[in-house]
N, C-alpha and C positions, 0 to 999 in steps of 0.2 A: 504494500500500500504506500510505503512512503517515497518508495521508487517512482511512483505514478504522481504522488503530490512533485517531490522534486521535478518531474521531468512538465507539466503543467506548470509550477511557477518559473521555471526556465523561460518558457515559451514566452508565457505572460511578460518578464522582463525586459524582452525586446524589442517591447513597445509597441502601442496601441496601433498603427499603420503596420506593423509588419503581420501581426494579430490579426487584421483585417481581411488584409490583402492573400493573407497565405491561407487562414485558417475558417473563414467568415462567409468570404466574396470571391466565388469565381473568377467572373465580366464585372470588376468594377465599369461603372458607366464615366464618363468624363465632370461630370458633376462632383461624382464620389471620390473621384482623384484627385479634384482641386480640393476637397474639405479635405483629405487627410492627406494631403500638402500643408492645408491652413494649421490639422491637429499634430502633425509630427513636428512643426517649430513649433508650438505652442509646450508640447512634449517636452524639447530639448530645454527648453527658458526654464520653465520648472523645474525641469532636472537641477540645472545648474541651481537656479535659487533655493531651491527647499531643502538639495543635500548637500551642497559644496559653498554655501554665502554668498554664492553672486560669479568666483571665479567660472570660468569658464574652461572643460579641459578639449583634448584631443576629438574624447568618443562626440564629444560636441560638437563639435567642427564636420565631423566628417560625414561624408555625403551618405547615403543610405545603399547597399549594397557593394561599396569600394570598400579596400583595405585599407588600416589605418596608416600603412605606409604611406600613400598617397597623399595626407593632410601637410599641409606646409605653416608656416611660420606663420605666412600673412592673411590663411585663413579668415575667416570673420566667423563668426555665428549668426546665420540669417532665418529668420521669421516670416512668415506670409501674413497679411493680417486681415481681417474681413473688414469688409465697408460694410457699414449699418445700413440699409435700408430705410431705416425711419427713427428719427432721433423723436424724444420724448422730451 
Protein backbone atom coordinates (compact mmCIF):
# COMPACT_ATOMS: atom_id res chain seq x y z
CA UNK A 1 0.00 0.00 0.00
CA UNK A 2 2.59 2.58 0.77
CA UNK A 3 4.38 1.76 -2.47
CA UNK A 4 1.01 2.94 -4.38
CA UNK A 5 0.76 6.15 -1.88
CA UNK A 6 4.51 6.85 -2.79
CA UNK A 7 4.21 6.39 -6.31
CA UNK A 8 0.70 8.77 -6.58
CA UNK A 9 2.33 11.46 -4.51
CA UNK A 10 5.35 11.25 -6.81
CA UNK A 11 3.01 11.91 -9.77
CA UNK A 12 1.17 14.43 -7.91
CA UNK A 13 4.51 16.49 -7.21
CA UNK A 14 5.14 17.35 -10.61
CA UNK A 15 2.73 19.54 -10.95
CA UNK A 16 -0.76 20.27 -11.75
CA UNK A 17 -0.02 20.69 -15.85
CA UNK A 18 1.92 17.66 -16.02
CA UNK A 19 -1.17 15.92 -13.82
CA UNK A 20 -3.39 17.20 -16.41
CA UNK A 21 -1.87 16.64 -19.51
CA UNK A 22 -0.42 13.06 -18.91
CA UNK A 23 -2.91 11.66 -16.48
CA UNK A 24 -6.46 13.62 -16.99
CA UNK A 25 -6.74 14.91 -20.68
CA UNK A 26 -6.05 13.05 -23.63
CA UNK A 27 -6.89 16.16 -26.64
CA UNK A 28 -6.32 18.94 -24.56
CA UNK A 29 -8.23 21.51 -26.63
CA UNK A 30 -6.38 24.85 -27.23
CA UNK A 31 -8.38 26.68 -24.64
CA UNK A 32 -7.11 24.10 -22.12
CA UNK A 33 -3.58 24.72 -23.13
CA UNK A 34 -3.58 28.36 -22.69
CA UNK A 35 -5.16 27.96 -18.98
CA UNK A 36 -2.47 25.49 -17.86
CA UNK A 37 0.03 27.76 -19.42
CA UNK A 38 -1.73 30.41 -17.34
CA UNK A 39 -1.70 27.58 -14.04
CA UNK A 40 1.94 26.03 -14.46
CA UNK A 41 3.45 29.99 -13.98
CA UNK A 42 1.19 30.48 -11.49
CA UNK A 43 2.40 26.81 -10.09
CA UNK A 44 6.17 27.94 -10.29
CA UNK A 45 5.58 31.63 -8.31
CA UNK A 46 4.15 29.77 -5.43
CA UNK A 47 6.51 27.35 -5.42
CA UNK A 48 9.13 29.78 -5.14
CA UNK A 49 7.03 31.83 -2.52
CA UNK A 50 5.56 29.54 -0.18
CA UNK A 51 8.80 27.03 0.07
CA UNK A 52 11.94 28.96 -0.60
CA UNK A 53 10.86 33.19 0.41
CA UNK A 54 10.61 34.44 -2.74
CA UNK A 55 14.36 33.12 -4.10
CA UNK A 56 13.99 31.72 -7.18
CA UNK A 57 15.88 28.27 -8.10
CA UNK A 58 16.82 26.39 -11.32
CA UNK A 59 13.77 23.75 -11.26
CA UNK A 60 12.04 27.33 -11.68
CA UNK A 61 13.47 28.60 -14.42
CA UNK A 62 13.22 25.60 -16.51
CA UNK A 63 11.04 25.11 -19.22
CA UNK A 64 8.68 22.12 -18.97
CA UNK A 65 9.89 18.95 -20.49
CA UNK A 66 13.86 20.17 -21.02
CA UNK A 67 16.66 19.18 -18.85
CA UNK A 68 17.97 21.03 -16.22
CA UNK A 69 21.03 21.29 -18.14
CA UNK A 70 19.72 23.53 -20.47
CA UNK A 71 18.65 26.54 -17.98
CA UNK A 72 21.25 29.27 -18.17
CA UNK A 73 22.25 32.11 -15.82
CA UNK A 74 20.01 34.80 -17.60
CA UNK A 75 17.15 32.73 -17.36
CA UNK A 76 14.06 34.66 -15.98
CA UNK A 77 11.13 33.01 -14.27
CA UNK A 78 8.04 33.91 -16.54
CA UNK A 79 4.31 33.81 -15.76
CA UNK A 80 1.36 34.18 -18.05
CA UNK A 81 -1.37 36.16 -16.42
CA UNK A 82 -5.01 36.25 -17.29
CA UNK A 83 -6.99 39.42 -18.25
CA UNK A 84 -10.06 39.88 -16.25
CA UNK A 85 -12.89 40.16 -18.34
CA UNK A 86 -14.96 42.39 -16.07
CA UNK A 87 -13.55 44.30 -13.20
CA UNK A 88 -15.98 44.82 -10.31
Amino acid sequence: MWNVIRCVNSEMCQGPVIVTSQYLVEHPSAALRARMRWLEGTYKVRNSLAHRLGMVEMIDVKPPRVPIESVKDKDTLKAVWLKPKMFI
